[in-house]
N, C-alpha and C positions, 0 to 999 in steps of 0.2 A: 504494500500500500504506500503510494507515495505521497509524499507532504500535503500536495491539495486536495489531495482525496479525505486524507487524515482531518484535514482541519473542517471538510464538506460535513464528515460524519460526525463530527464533533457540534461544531453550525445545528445539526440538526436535531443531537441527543439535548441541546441544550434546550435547542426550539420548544420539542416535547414537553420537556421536563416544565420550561415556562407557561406550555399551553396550561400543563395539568394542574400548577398551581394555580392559572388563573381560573381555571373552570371552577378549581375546590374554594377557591375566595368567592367566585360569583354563585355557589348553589348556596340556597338559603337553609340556616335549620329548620326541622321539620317538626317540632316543638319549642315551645315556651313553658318555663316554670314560674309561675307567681309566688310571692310570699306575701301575704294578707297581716297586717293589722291594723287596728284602729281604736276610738278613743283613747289616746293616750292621757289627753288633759294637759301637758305639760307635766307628768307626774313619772319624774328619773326613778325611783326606786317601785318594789312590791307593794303592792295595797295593804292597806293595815288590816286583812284576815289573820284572827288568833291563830286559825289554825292550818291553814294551808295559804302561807303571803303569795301571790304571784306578782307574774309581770315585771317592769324595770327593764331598764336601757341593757343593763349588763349582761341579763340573759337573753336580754333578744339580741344582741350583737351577736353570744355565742350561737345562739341557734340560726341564723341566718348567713354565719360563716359556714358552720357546719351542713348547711341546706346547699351553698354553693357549691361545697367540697362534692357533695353527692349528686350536684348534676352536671358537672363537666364533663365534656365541651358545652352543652346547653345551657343559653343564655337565663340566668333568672332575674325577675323583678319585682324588686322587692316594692308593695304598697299600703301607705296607710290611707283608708278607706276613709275614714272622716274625721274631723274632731281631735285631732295631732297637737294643738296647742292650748295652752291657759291662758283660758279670759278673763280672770280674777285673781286677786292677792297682788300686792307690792311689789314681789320677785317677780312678778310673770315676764315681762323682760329677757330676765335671767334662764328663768326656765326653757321660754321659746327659742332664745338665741341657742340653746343645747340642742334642744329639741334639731332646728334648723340646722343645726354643726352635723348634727349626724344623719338627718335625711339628704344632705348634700355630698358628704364619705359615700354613704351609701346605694347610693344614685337612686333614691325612694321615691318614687312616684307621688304626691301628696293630694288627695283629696281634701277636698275643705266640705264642712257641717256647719249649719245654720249656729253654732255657737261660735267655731271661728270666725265666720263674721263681723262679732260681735266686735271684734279685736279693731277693724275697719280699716280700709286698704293697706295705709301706711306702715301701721302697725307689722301687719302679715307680712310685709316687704322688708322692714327690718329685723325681722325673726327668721327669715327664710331667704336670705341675698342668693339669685343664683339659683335659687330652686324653684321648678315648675308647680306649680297650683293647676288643680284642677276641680270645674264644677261647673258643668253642663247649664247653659241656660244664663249665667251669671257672667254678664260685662267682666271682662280685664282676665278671664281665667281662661286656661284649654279647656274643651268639652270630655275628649277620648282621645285615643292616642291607636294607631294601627300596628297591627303585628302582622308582617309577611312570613309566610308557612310553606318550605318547602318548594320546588319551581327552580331560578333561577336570576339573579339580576345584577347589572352590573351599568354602574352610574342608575341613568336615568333608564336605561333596557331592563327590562327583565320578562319574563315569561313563567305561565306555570303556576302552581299552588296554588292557597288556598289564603284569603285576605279573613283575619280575625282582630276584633274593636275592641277595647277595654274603654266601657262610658263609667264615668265619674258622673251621680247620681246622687243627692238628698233632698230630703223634702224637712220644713220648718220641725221642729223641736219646740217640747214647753220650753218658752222664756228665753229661746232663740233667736237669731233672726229669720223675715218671713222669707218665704223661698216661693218661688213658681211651683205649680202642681206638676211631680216630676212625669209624668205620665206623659201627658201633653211636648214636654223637654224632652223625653226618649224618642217619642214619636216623630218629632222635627231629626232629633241628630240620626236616627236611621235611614231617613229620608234624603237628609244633604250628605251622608257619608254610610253608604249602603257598605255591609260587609257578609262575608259566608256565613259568616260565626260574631255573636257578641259577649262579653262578660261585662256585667254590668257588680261595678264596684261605692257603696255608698250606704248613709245616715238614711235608714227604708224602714220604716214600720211592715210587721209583717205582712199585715191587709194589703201593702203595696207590692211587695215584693208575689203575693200570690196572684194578683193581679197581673204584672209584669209577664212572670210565667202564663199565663196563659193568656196573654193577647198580645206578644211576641215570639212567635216561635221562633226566631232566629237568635233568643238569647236561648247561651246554653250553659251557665253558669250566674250565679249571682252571690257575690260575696257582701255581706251585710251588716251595719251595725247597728242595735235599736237599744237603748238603755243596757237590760242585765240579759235581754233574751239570746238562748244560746242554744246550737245545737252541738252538743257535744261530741256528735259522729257526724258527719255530711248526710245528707237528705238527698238521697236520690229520686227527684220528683215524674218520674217515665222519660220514656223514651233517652235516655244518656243525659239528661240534663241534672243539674246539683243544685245544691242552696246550701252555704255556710253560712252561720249566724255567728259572731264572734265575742258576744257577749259586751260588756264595758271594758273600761281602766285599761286598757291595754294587756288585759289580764291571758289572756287567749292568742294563737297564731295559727295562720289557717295557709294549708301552700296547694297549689295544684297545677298540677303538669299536662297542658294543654296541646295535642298532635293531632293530627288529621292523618290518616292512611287505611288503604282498605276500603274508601271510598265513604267512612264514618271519621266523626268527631271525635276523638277516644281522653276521656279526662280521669286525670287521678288526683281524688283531692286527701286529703286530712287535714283534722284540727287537732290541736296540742293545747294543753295547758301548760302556762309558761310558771311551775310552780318550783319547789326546792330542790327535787334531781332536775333541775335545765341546771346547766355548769355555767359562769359568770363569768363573760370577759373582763377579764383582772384589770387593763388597760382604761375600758369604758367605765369602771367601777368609781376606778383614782379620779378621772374626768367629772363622774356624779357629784363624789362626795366634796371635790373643793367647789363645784357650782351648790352645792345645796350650802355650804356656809356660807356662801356672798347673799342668799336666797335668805338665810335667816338671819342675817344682819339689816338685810330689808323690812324684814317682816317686823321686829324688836325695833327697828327707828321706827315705825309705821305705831307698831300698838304703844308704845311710850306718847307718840304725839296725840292716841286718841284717848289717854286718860285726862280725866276729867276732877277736879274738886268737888267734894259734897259739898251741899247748900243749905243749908241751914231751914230744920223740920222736914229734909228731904232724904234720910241717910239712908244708904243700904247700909244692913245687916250682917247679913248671911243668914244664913239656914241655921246657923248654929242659935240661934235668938229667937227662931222659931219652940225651939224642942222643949222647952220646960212646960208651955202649954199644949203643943200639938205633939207629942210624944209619938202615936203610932203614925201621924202624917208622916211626921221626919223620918222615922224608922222606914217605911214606905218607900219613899222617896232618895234614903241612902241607897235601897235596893235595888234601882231604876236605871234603869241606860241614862236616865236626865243628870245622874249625880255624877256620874264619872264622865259627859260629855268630853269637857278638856279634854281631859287625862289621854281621852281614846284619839287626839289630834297628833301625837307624839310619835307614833308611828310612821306616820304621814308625812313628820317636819314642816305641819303646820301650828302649832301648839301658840303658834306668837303671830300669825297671819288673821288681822284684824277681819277680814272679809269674810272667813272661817267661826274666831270667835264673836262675832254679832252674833252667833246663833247658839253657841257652843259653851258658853257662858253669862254672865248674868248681867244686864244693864252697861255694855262696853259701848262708850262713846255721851253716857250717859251722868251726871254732876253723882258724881260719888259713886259709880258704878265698876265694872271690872276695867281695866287692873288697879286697886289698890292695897297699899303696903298694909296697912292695919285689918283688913276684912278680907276674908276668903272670901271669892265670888265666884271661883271657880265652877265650872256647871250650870244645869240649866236648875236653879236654886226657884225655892219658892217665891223670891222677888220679882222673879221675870214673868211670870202671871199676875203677880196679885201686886205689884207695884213695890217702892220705896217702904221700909216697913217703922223708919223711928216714927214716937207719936202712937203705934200702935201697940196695946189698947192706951186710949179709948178710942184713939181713932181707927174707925172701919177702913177697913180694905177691899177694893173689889174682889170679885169672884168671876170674873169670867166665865161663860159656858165651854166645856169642852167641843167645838165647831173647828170644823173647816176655816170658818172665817177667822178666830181665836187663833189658831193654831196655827195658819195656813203661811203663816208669815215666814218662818220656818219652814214648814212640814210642805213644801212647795211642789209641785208636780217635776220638777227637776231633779232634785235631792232628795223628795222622798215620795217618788212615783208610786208605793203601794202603802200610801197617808188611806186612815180610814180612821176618822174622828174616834169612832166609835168604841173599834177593836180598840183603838191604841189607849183611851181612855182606860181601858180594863187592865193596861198593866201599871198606871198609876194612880189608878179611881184614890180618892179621899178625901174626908170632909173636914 
């Protein structure tokens, strides 16, 4: 073989060799894997359950490294479905900007919920620089985002497979902001951005979510989050189609690995609870724990500036001023989720977040109310019903009726969506 020859076959093994990577660049995967979660709240660590804490940045980092590990080469993406950030307490800043730090590491997809909102553009812009918002229907956001399945494409060529939508979807929340009727917003985004296949990811009451499934046949998944509702296994509702429900707090992660081949849609989903065996990214942990001290330094300048001086014939007490004549009330009322409110914020590393203790505590923001040095006010004390108690006797004190309206102030369709005057009454009944 002479020199030109040599260099001809060379010219051409290289050729090949070029074609074949560029065919293997230009064919597209033929699966997608999601990572689901949602409501976070801005809340970096596990929920304060006694007994089983879940949730937290630190396990979901591990579990979402570990989810990638397990599908490579396939692309995963990771999403939070609604409600990622805190719209309340003096940290929240602090909270969202982490929040934002790690949906941007981790190329997270963000859906927004009629309580992000709440936060209003700016806000959301400076908690998440850099990161894409999504929420169908809603000026200034992406609606869905398209995932090519299989086929082929290179640049703006492509040929083949199978075009699947991921729509970002919620509908208003108690005490939320109002939102368009998502039904009608699904209807438009299918229409101006038709696909084979859709997953529909969003804040969905179930009624809507049933609905969905059956007056779009072209969704074949819907990942969801509505208050505490949950399904603990995937709901396979016919025909190959799923429904995860992922409960609140970020306490839940739900993944599903989405291909078309065989001339069907083929999905594999699970949900996980993010509870004490998920192992804890050591890194993300060190990350929470110095944002949560900056978070409650905010909170402690925040409840200092909202104490208040007693006023003269206005004092609280405490509960403890109650007992020498109401003995079995107090005894009662020690016993009560009301007496240990505080106490149960500690967990949370809310314990000093004014926004928190209005409720959680007794008369905070109030002339001589919680926080002061000389009076335990700590808890939902018999002052926060029945008023200021120096003066008493002879001075009467209201009584308020146990209601909805009484109670509601607190016991709000948000934070305490299953409030029932009545029951709840029964665990503190006393005269």
């Amino acid at each position: 073989m002479n020199r030109l020859t040599f260099l001809g076959f060379l010219a051409l093994v290289l050729a090949l060799a070029l074609a074949l990577v560029t065919v293997q660049r230009a064919k597209r995967p033929d699966a997608v894997n999601f990572f689901f979660t949602g409501d976070t709240q801005g809340f970096l660590v596990p929920c304060g359950c006694k007994t089983v804490p879940a949730g937290g940045l630190g396990r979901r980092a591990a579990a979402l490294a570990s989810f990638e590990d397990g599908c490579t080469p396939e692309p995963v993406v990771p999403v939070e479905i609604a409600h990622g950030f805190a719209d309340r307490g003096p940290g929240r800043e602090k909270l969202n900007a982490a929040m934002g730090a790690f949906f941007r590491r981790t190329g997270t997809l963000v859906g927004l919920g009629s309580y992000d909102l709440l936060l209003g553009p700016e806000a959301l812009r400076m908690a998440a620089p850099g990161v894409a918002t999504y929420l169908a229907g809603r000026e200034g956001h992406r609606s869905s985002k398209e995932f090519l399945l299989g086929g082929w494409s290179f640049g703006p060529i492509h040929g083949g497979g199978k075009s699947l939508r991921l729509v970002f979807l919620s509908q208003s929340t108690p005490g939320g902001a109002p939102l368009a009727d998502p039904l009608t917003v699904l209807a438009r985004e299918l229409r101006d951005r038709p696909a084979d296949a859709v997953v529909v990811a969003g804040q969905l009451a179930p009624e809507t979510v049933a609905t969905i499934l059956k007056v779009e046949p072209t969704v074949r998944l819907v990942a969801a989050q509505w208050g505490s509702t949950v399904t603990t296994q995937p709901q396979d509702v016919g025909s190959g189609r799923w429904l995860l429900c992922i409960g609140d707090r970020g306490r839940r992660m739900a993944t599903a690995r989405i291909a078309f081949g065989s001339g069907t849609w083929q999905i594999m989903p699970q949900v996980r609870y993010l509870g004490p065996d998920m192992p804890s990214d050591p890194e993300m942990e060190k990350e929470v724990q110095a944002v949560l001290k900056e978070v409650e330094t905010a909170n402690a300048w925040a409840l200092a500036a909202a104490a208040s001086p007693p006023v003269s014939g206005g004092a609280y007490l405490g509960a403890g001023a109650c007992a020498p004549c109401h003995a079995e009330a107090h005894k009662k009322w020690g016993l009560s989720p009301h007496a240990k409110a505080t106490k149960d914020l500690a967990i949370d590393h809310q314990e000093r977040n004014p926004d928190c203790l209005a409720c959680h505590a007794t008369g905070l923001g109030k002339p001589g109310g919680y926080p002061q040095a000389s009076t335990d006010l700590s808890g939902v004390q018999c002052e926060a019903c029945h008023g200021p108690a120096e003066g008493h006797p002879p001075k009467k004190l209201p009584s308020p009726p146990a209601s909805t309206d009484t109670c509601g102030t607190c016991h709000t369709q948000r934070d305490s969506p299953l409030f029932d005057a009545e029951g709840y009454w029964k665990m503190v009944e006393h005269r």
